[in-house]
C-alpha positions in Angstrom: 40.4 22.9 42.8 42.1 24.8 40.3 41.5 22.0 37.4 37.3 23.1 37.1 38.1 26.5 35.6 40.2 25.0 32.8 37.7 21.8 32.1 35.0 24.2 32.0 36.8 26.0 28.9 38.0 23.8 27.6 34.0 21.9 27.3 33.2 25.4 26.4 35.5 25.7 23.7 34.8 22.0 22.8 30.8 22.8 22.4 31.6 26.0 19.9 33.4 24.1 17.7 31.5 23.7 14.4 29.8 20.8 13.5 31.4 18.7 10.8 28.5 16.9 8.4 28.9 13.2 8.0 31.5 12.1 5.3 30.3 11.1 1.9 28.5 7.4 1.5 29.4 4.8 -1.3 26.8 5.5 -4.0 24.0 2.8 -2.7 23.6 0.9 -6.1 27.5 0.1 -6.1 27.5 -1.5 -2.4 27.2 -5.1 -1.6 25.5 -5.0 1.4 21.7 -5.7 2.1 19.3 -3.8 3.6 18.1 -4.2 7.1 15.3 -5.9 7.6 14.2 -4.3 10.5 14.2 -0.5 9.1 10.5 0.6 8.7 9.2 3.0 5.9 8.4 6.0 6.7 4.4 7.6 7.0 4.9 10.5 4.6 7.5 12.4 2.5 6.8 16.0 2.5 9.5 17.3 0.6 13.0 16.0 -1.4 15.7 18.4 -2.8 19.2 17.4 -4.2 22.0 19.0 -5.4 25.0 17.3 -7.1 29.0 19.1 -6.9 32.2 17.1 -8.1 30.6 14.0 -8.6 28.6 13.4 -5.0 25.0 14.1 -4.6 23.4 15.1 -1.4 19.9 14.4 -0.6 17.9 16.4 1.7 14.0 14.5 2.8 11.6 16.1 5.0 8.9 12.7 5.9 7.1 11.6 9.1 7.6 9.0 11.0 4.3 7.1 12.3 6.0 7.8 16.1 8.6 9.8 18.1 12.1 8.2 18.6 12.7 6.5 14.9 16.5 6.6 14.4 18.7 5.2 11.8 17.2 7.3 9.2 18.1 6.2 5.9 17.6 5.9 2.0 17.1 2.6 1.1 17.5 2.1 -3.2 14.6 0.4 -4.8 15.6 -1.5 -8.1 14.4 0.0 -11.0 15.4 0.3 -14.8 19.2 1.5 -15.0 18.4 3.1 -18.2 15.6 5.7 -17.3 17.9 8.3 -15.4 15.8 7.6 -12.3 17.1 6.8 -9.1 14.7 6.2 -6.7 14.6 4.9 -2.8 12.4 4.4 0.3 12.4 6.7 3.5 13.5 4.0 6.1 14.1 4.2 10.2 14.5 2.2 13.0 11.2 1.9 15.0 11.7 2.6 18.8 11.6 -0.8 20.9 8.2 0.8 22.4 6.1 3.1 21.0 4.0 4.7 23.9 1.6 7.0 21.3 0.9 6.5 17.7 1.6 10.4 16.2 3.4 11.3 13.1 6.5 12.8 14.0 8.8 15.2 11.3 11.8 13.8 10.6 15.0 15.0 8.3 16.9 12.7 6.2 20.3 13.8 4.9 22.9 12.2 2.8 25.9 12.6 0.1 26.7 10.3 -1.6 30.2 9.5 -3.6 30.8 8.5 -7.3 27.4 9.0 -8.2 26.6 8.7 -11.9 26.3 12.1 -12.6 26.1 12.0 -16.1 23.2 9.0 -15.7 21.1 11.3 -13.0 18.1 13.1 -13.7 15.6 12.2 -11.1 16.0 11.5 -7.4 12.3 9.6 -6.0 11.6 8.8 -2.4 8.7 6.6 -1.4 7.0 6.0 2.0 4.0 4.5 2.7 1.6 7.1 1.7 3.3 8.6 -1.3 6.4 10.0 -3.2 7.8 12.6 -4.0 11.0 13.3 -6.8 13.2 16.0 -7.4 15.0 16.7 -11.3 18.5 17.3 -10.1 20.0 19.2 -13.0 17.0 21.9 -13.6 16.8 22.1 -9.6 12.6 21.6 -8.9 10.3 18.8 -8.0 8.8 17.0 -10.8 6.0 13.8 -10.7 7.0 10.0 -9.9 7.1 8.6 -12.7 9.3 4.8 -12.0 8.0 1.9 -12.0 10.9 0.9 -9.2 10.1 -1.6 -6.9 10.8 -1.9 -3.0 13.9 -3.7 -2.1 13.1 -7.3 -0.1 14.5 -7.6 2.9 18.0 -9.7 2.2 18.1 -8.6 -1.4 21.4 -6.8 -3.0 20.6 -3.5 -4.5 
């Protein structure tokens, strides 16, 4: 009897603790693994920023998904040229196994990633299927898409 005070703080000192943000990823372009197949882009981007600090970059996307429940969020690299300063990617998720209603649904995509070329980064683009948007990292604002990357195939090493 005298055990539900002292679970109950304990759960409610457990759910005040802070929330710790996900540790850095690998920088995408130096990882061997493939993409999965079965992640879907995205409807829409509606807004990129990106900030860089001590060689990791964090990537914050605002997009829609074309229906509620999409998980596995993710920013997929596209291959590009390695010269122009531009790093570019696709908005990705994990379709639900059923999708009752057809509505585009906001969505927030954020990500750091570690030993990032600093000194090689200008331009972060994101791509869905309706449009893209970029962000210039060092002078802080959105700019035009300007790559010419293309979409990684299923199976294909970045």
């Amino acid at each position: 009897m005298h055990r539900f005070p002292a679970m109950l703080a304990a759960f409610a000192l457990f759910a005040a603790a802070p929330v710790f943000a996900a540790a850095p990823q690998p920088w995408p372009w130096k990882t061997k693994a493939p993409p999965d197949p079965a992640l879907a882009t995205l409807s829409h981007i509606d807004g990129v920023t990106a900030s860089q600090a001590e060689g990791t970059v964090s990537v914050a996307v605002k997009a829609m998904a074309p229906a509620p429940g999409y998980t596995e969020l993710q920013l997929v690299p596209r291959m590009g040229d390695p010269h122009d300063r531009i790093f570019a990617f696709d908005a990705r998720g994990r379709a639900p196994q059923t999708i009752t209603t057809q509505v585009l649904t906001p969505v927030t995509i954020e990500v750091s990633y570690a030993d990032a070329p600093i000194a090689k980064l200008e331009v972060i683009e994101v791509y869905s299927n309706d449009n893209c948007l970029a962000y210039a990292v060092k002078d802080r604002r959105p700019v035009d898409c300007t790559s010419r990357a293309l979409p990684q195939k299923p199976g294909e090493l970045p």
